[in-house]
C-alpha positions as CSV (number, residue, x, y, z in Angstrom):
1,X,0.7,-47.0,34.6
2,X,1.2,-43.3,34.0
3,X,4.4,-41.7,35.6
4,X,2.7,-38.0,35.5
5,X,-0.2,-36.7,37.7
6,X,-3.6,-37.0,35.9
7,X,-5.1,-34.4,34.0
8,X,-1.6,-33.9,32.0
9,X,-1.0,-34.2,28.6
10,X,0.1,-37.8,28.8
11,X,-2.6,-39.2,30.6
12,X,-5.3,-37.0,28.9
13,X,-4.2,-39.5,25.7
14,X,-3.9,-42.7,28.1
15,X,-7.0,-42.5,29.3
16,X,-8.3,-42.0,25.7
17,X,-7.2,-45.6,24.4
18,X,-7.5,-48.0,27.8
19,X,-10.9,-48.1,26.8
20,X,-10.6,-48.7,23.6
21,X,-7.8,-51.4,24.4
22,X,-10.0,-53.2,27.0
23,X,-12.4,-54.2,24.2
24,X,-9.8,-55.6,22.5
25,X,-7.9,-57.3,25.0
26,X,-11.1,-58.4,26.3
27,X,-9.9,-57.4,29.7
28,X,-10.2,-54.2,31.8
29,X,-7.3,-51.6,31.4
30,X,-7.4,-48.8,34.2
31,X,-4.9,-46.3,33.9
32,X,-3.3,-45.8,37.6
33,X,-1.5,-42.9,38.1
34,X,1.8,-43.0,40.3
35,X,3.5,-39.3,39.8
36,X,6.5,-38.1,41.4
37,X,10.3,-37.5,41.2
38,X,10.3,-36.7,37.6
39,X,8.1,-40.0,36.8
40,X,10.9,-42.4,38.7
41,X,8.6,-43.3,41.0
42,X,6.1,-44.8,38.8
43,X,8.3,-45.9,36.5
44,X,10.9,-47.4,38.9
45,X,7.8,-49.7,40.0
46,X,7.0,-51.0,36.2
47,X,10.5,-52.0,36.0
48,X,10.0,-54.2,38.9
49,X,6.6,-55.3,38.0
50,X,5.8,-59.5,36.5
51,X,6.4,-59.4,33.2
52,X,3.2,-60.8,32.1
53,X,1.4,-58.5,30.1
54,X,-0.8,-57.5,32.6
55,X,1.1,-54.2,33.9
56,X,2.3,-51.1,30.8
57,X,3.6,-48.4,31.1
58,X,2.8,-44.9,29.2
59,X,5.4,-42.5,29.0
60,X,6.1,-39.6,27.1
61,X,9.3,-37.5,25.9
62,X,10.0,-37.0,29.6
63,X,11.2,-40.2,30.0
64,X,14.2,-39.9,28.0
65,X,15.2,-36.4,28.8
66,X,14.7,-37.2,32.7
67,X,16.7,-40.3,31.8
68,X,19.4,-38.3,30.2
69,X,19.9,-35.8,33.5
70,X,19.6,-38.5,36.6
71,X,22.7,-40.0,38.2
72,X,22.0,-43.5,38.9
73,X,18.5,-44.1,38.3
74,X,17.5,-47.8,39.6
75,X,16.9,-49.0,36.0
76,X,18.2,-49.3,32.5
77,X,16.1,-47.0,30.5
78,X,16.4,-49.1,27.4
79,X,17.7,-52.7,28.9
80,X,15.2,-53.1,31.5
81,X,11.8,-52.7,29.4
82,X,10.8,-54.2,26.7
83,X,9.5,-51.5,24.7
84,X,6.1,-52.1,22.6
85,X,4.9,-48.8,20.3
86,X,4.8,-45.4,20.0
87,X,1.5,-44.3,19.7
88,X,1.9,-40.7,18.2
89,X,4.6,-37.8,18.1
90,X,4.3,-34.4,18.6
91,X,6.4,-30.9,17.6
92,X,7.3,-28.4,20.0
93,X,6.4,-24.3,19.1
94,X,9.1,-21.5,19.9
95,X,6.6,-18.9,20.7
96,X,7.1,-15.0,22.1
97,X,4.6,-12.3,23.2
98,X,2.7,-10.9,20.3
99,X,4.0,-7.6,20.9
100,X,7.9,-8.9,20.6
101,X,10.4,-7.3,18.7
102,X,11.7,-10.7,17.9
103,X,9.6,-11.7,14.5
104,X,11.9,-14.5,13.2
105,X,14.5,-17.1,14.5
106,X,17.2,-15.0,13.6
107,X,16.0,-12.1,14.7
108,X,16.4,-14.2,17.8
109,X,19.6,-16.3,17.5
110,X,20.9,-12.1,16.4
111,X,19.7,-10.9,20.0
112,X,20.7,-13.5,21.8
113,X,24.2,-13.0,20.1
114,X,24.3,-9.4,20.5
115,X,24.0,-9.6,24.4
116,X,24.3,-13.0,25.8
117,X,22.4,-14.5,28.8
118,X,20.2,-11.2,28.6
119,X,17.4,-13.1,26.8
120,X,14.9,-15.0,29.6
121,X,13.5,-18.4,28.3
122,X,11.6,-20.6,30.4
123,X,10.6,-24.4,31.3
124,X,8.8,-27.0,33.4
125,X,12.1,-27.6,35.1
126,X,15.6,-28.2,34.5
127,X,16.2,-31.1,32.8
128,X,12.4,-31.3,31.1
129,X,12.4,-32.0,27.2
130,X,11.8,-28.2,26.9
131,X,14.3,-26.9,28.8
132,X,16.7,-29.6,26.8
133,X,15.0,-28.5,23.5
134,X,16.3,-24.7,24.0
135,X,19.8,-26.3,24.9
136,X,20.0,-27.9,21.8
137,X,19.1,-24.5,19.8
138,X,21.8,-22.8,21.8
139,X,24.3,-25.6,21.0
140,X,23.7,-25.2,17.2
141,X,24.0,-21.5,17.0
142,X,26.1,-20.6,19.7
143,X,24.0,-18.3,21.7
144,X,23.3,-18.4,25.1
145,X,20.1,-17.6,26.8
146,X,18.8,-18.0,30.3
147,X,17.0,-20.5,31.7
148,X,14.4,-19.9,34.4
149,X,12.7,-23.1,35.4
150,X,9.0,-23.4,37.0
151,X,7.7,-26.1,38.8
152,X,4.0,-26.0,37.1
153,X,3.4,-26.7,33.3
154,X,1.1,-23.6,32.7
155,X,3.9,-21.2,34.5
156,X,5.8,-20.3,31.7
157,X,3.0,-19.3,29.5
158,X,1.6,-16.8,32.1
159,X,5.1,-15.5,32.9
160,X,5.6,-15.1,28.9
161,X,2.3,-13.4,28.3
162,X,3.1,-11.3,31.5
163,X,6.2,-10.0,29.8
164,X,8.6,-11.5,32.6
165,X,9.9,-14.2,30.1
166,X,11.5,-13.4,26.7
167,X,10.7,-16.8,24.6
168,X,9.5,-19.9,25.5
169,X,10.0,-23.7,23.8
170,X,6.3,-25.3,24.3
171,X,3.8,-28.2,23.1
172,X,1.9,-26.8,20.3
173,X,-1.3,-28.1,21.7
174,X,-1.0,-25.8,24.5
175,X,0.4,-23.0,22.0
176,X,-2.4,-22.7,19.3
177,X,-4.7,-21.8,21.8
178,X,-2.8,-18.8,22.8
179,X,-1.2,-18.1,19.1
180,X,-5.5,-18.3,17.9
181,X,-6.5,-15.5,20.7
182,X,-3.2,-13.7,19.5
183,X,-1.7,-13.1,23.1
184,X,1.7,-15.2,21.7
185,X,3.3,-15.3,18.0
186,X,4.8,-18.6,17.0
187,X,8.5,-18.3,15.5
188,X,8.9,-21.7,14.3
189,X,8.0,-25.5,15.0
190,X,10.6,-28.1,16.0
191,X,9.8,-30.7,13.5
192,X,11.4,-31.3,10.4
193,X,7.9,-30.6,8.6
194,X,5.9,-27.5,9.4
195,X,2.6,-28.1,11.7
196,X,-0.7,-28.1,10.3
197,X,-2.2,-26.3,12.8
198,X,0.2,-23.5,12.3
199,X,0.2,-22.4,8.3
200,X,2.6,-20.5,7.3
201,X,4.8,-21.0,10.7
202,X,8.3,-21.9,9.1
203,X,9.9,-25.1,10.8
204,X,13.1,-24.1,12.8
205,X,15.3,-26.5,10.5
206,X,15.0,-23.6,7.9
207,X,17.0,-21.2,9.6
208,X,19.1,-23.9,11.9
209,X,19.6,-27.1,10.1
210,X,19.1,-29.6,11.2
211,X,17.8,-29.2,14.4
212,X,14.5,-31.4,15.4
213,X,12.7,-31.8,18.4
214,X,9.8,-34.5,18.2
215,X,8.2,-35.9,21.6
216,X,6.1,-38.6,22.0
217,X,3.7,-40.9,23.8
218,X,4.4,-44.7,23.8
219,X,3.8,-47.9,25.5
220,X,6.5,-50.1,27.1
221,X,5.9,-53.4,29.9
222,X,9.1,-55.1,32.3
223,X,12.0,-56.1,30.4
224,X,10.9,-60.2,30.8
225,X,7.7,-59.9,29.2
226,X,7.0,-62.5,26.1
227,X,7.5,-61.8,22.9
228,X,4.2,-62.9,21.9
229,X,2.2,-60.7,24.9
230,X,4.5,-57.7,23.3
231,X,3.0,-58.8,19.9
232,X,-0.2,-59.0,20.6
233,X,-0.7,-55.3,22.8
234,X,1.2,-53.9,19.8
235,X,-1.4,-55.6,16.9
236,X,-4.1,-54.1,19.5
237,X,-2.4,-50.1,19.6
238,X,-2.2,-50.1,16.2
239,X,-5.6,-51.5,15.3
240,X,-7.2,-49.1,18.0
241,X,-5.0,-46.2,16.6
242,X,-6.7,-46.9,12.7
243,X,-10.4,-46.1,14.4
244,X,-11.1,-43.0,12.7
245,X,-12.5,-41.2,15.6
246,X,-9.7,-41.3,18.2
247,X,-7.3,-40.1,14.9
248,X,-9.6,-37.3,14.2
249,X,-9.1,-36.0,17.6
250,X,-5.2,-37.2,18.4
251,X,-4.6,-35.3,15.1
252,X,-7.0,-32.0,16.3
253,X,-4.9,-32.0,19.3
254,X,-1.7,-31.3,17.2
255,X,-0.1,-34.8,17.1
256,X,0.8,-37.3,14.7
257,X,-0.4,-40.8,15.0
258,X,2.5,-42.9,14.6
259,X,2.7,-46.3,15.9
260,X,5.7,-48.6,15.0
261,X,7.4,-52.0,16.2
262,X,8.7,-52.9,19.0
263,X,12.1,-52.6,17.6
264,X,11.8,-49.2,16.0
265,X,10.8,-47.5,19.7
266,X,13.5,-49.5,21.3
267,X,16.2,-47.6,19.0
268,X,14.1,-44.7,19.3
269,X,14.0,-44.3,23.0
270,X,17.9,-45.1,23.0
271,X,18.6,-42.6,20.5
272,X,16.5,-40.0,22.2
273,X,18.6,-40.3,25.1
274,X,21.9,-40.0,23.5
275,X,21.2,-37.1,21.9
276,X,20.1,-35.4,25.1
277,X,22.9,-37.0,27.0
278,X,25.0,-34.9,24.2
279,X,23.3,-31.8,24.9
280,X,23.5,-32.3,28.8
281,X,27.8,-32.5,28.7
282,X,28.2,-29.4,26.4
283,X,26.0,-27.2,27.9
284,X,27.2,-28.7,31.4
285,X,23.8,-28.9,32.7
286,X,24.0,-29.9,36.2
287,X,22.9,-33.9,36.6
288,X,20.7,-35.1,39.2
């Protein structure tokens, strides 16, 4: 089950193992998609679903930050799944038009200082793991920017290439396209190491310590699910995830394979939403 419409990210990268899965499971794995509200409604119905194995879901970094800005959702986030594997991770990009004055992070974190809220950033929406990624920068410098949230995923790119938007936080698979044909400059990448498909692009830690935003894919199933069924789909992701082929073009694609137990993305999904929960009550980012 994917939570997003198709044709996203997410379920470009689902839709790349189920059939790589199904040989393994020796059963047929169909991704069905079941977008809307922010991924609750497809999500919402995995919760629900027989534990048995037969029914996954395949989220993405949206899960926790959506998780971290909705009043009463009709699950536990982390209690209610029993989480199975990351499959990869991926940085985020601060990127600005190639023609911006701003050539460094502090050339940014100075401007947005010198005149607050006067700076223009945007995002997929309020509450999306970009918009929460350029709360967190704001939190550990102290500036203050503004937000102006889109509804479509390729928005804030046109409106930053346009000149209406001053800096924006994005994927770096949909940034190297535009930093290649030179129409944006990439500042910095939000992991902790710098991006291989972005040499000599500093990491954003350099100039604010500490700060790291890595997204991910990964699979979870209903919170009742064996132990052993868990076991088994998780010896399958990894095994599918060493054929060098589907590396070759996860890692072209600007991500890091990375799958890990199930324990490890249990404390990783609850630890992604703490942090964001953080960011969401000292920048007083309205809940849903």
């Amino acid at each position: 089950m994917s939570p997003f419409a198709a044709g996203g990210s997410t379920d470009t990268v689902g839709r790349l193992l189920a059939p790589r899965l199904s040989e393994r499971l020796g059963r047929n794995v169909v991704v069905e998609n079941r977008p809307g509200a922010g991924g609750l409604i497809g999500t919402s119905f995995v919760a629900k679903a027989v534990p048995d194995g037969h029914t996954l879901i395949f989220i993405s970094g949206a899960f926790t930050a959506h998780s971290a800005v909705t009043k009463n959702l009709p699950y536990d986030p982390v209690r209610d799944f029993a989480w199975v594997s990351t499959v990869l991770t991926y940085p985020f990009v601060v990127v600005v038009r190639t023609d911006s004055a701003l050539q460094t992070v502090s050339d940014l974190i100075a401007a947005a200082k010198k005149n607050p809220r006067t700076l223009n950033y945007g995002s997929v929406g309020t509450g999306s793991v970009f918009h929460l990624a350029a709360e967190l920068f704001g939190s550990m410098t102290g500036t203050e920017m503004t937000h102006i949230p889109f509804k479509g995923g390729a928005e804030p790119n046109t409106e930053l290439i346009a000149g209406r938007l001053d800096v924006i936080f994005t994927t770096a698979t949909t940034a190297y396209p535009q930093v290649e044909a030179r129409r944006m400059r990439a500042l910095a990448v939000t992991s902790l190491k710098p991006a291989p498909q972005f040499p000599g692009v500093p990491t954003l830690a350099q100039t604010v310590p500490g700060y790291e935003v890595v997204s991910f894919n990964g699979i979870g199933s209903p919170r009742k699910t064996p132990r052993a069924v868990v076991a088994r789909i998780n010896r399958e992701i990894r095994t599918v995830l060493e054929q060098p082929d589907l590396r070759k073009r996860l890692i072209e694609q600007g991500n890091e394979v990375q799958p890990g137990t199930p324990e490890e993305m249990t404390r990783s999904v609850a630890d992604d939403i703490r942090k964001w929960q953080r960011i969401v009550a000292e920048r007083n980012i309205e809940v849903q």
